[in-house]
Phi, psi and omega in degrees: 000137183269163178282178169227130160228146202263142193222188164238193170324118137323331183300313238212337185254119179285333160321309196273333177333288180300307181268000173306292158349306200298301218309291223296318194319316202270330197060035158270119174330138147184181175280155166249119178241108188274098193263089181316126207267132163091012161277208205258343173220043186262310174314297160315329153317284162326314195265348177278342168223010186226131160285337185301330194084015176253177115237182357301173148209152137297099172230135165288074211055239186263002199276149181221132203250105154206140207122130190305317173255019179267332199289303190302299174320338193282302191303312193302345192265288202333300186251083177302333193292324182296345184021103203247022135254151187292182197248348198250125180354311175259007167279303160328307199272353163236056082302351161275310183323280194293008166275263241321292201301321204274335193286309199260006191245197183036066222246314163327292183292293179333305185297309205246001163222066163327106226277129198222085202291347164264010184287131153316125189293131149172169215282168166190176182307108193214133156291159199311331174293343187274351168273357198265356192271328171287332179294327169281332156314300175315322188266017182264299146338305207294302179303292175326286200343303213280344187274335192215008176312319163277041150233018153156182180318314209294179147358279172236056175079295170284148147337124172205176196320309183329308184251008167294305163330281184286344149335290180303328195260014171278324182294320159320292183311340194272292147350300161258359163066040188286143170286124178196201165291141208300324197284308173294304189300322159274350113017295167286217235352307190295303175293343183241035143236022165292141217280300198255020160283312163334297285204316164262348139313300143291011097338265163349281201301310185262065160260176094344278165348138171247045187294110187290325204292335190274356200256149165346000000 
């Protein structure tokens, strides 16, 4: 039996993004169930497979997973063969760090650039806490780049959880043309030719659905 993972609007959830990525990045099989976000029987909905009343959740058999990076913590024990962590101790630990940082943080740049796969990419007006979360985002790239760039595109060279995290917002940046350091911007380039952010992109784009609260 394959797994399900339950999302919301592709147009609009960066939440569901990661591990919907994690999955597809690894090519473990599983199902999709797409719960259109704000509508008038979208909690219930939502509560028919999730108790947070969110998404994503993951369910496994009778196992139910669910918040993005608890989901993602599941797959690396579920598929270890994905080592979906660096393998050497203090690299794990600032790959945990900077998920960590990315799950509880930026809360500004979330508020004022919203992920929106239809927006025409381009700049806008943004207050000062939303530069300050991009100038830390940038050095956060920026160091992973410069430290491991020779051992592949990602993060930490390889794919790993980290950038599953960091996806959505890399798309942001793309989106909103956010201004930022040589390292990060390729970093983004590297995330928006990955075969399925492409894929949830354009999924995203041909939605229907319209959500005001999500738009400019």
């Amino acid at each position: 039996m394959s797994m399900t993972l339950v999302i919301g609007n592709k147009n609009y959830s960066s939440w569901s993004l990661r591990p919907w990525l994690f999955l597809k990045h690894h090519g473990i099989i599983f199902d999709e169930v797409k719960i259109s976000l704000a509508q008038a029987d979208s909690k219930n909905r939502i509560l028919g497979f999730s108790p947070s009343g969110k998404v994503p959740v993951l369910i496994d058999g009778g196992l139910k997973v669910w918040d993005s990076l608890a989901i993602m913590e599941y797959l690396a024990e579920r598929f270890p063969e994905t080592q979906a962590w660096p393998q050497e101790q203090a690299e794990r630990a600032f790959a945990r760090s900077i998920s960590a940082e990315m799950h509880a943080g930026f809360l500004a740049l979330r508020a004022h650039c919203g992920m929106n796969c239809r927006r025409p990419p381009a700049a806008k007006k943004l207050p000062e806490e939303v530069r300050n979360d991009i100038e830390r985002i940038g050095q956060i790239w920026q160091q992973c780049r410069k430290q491991y760039w020779d051992r592949g595109p990602w993060l930490f060279g390889q794919f790993t959880i980290a950038d599953a995290m960091f996806a959505p917002v890399a798309l942001r940046f793309h989106l909103y043309q956010l201004d930022t350091n040589a390292e990060a911007r390729g970093y983004v380039n590297a995330v928006l030719e990955h075969p399925a952010l492409k894929e949830w992109v354009e999924a995203g784009m041909q939605e229907l659905e319209v959500i005001p609260a999500y738009e400019d």
